[in-house]
C-alpha positions as a printed Julia matrix, in Angstrom:
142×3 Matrix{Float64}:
 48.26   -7.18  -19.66
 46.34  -10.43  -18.28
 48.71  -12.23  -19.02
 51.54   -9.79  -17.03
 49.36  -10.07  -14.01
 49.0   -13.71  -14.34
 52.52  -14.26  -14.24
 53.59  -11.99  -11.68
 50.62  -14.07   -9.1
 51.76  -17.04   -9.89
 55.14  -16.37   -9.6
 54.66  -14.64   -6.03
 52.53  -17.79   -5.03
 54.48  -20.58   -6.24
 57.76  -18.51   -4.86
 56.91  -17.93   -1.56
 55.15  -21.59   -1.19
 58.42  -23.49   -2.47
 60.46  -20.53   -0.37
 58.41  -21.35    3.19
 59.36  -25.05    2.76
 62.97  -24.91    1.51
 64.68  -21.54    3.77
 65.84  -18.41    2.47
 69.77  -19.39    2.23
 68.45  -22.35    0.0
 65.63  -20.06   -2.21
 69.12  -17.3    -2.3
 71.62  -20.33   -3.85
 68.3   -21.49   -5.93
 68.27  -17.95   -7.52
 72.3   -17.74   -7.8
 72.66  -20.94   -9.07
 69.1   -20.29  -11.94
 71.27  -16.93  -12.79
 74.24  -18.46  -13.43
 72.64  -21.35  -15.51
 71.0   -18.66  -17.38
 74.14  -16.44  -18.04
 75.75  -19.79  -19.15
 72.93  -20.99  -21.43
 73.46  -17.53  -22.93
 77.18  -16.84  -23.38
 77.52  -20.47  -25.32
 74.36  -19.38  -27.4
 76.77  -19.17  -30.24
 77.25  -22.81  -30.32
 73.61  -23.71  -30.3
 72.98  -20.78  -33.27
 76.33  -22.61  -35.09
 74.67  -26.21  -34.77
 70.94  -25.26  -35.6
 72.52  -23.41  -38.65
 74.51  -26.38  -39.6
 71.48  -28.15  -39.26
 69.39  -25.71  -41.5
 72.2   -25.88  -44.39
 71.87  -29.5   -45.02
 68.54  -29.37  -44.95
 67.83  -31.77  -41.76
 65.45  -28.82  -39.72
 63.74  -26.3   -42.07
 63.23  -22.34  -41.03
 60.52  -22.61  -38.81
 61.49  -25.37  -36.32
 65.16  -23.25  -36.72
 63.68  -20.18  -35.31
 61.48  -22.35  -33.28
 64.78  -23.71  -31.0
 66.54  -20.82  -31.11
 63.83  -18.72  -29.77
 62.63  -20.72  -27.26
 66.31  -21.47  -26.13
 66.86  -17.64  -25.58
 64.06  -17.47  -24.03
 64.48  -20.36  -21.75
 67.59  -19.05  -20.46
 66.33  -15.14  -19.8
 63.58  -17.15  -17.55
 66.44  -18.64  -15.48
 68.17  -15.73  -15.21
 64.94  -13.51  -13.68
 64.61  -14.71  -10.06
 61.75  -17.11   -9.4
 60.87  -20.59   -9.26
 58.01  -20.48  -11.85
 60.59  -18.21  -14.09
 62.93  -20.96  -13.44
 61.02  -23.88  -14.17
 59.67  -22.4   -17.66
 63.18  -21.69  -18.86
 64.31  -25.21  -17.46
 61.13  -26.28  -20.11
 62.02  -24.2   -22.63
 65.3   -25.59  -23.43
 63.83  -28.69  -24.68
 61.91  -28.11  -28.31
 59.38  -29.88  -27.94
 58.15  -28.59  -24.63
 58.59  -25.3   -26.12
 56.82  -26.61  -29.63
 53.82  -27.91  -26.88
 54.24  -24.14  -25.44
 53.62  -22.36  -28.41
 50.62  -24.85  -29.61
 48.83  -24.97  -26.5
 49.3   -21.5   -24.53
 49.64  -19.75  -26.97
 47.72  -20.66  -29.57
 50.62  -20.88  -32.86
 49.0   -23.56  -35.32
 51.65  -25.95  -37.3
 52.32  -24.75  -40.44
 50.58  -26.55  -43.51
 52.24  -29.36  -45.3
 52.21  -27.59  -48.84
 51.64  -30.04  -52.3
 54.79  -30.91  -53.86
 54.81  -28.93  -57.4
 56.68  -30.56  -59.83
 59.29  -28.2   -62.6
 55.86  -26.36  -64.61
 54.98  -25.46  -61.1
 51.46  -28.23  -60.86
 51.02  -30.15  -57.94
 50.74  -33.26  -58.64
 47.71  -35.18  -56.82
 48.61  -38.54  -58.18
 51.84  -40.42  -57.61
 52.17  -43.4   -59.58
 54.67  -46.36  -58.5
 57.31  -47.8   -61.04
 59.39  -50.66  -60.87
 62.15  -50.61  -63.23
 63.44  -54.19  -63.6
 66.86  -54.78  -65.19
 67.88  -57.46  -68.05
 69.36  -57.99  -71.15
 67.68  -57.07  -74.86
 68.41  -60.21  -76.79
 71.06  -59.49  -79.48
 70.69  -59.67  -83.57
């Protein structure tokens, strides 16, 4: 509920300061133009989902940083479609990962995941890796 209140003060402040400097025909197209950013950002969702899925398959992002962009994605782009500069500027933010992976560490307190051991097939983890070279040449004949 804070939080909610929080929001909605700094979103009347930082609106109505920006809005006293710029006009109200400029904060109007600022609002159209955020809404129709947002509704665009949304209707080629799909395409994002598609690539961050192709991404997942072959193993280049795992599950949590592929939730992690979709999410904040979505997200971004409902800001920009609710009228508001602060709205606007968090969904702006919120398109790019790793503001939104800053985000989620700093406001709102998500901790990185672990690094868990690597377990090897009998399901140990194995605390000491030791380094081989394999070097290549002939056994001599009989």
């Amino acid at each position: 509920m804070v939080f909610v209140l929080l929001y909605i003060l700094l979103e009347t402040l930082i609106t109505v300061n920006i809005a006293s400097k710029i006009g109200g025909f400029a904060t109007f197209i600022e609002i159209v133009v955020s809404a129709f950013v947002g509704l665009f950002l949304l209707t080629n969702f799909r395409y994002t989902l598609a690539n961050n899925a192709m991404m997942l398959f072959s193993k280049e992002i795992d599950q949590d940083e592929f939730l992690r962009n979709n999410i904040y994605s979505f997200i971004g782009a409902i800001l920009l479609i609710v009228p508001g500069f602060f709205s606007d500027m968090l969904g702006v933010l919120l398109q790019f990962s790793t503001i939104g992976t800053f985000f989620a560490r700093k406001v709102l307190k998500i901790k990185p995941k672990e690094r868990k051991d690597f377990k090897n097939y009998k399901g140990e983890t194995n605390d000491e890796i030791i380094d081989v070279e394999v070097i290549d040449r002939e056994l001599p004949r009989r």
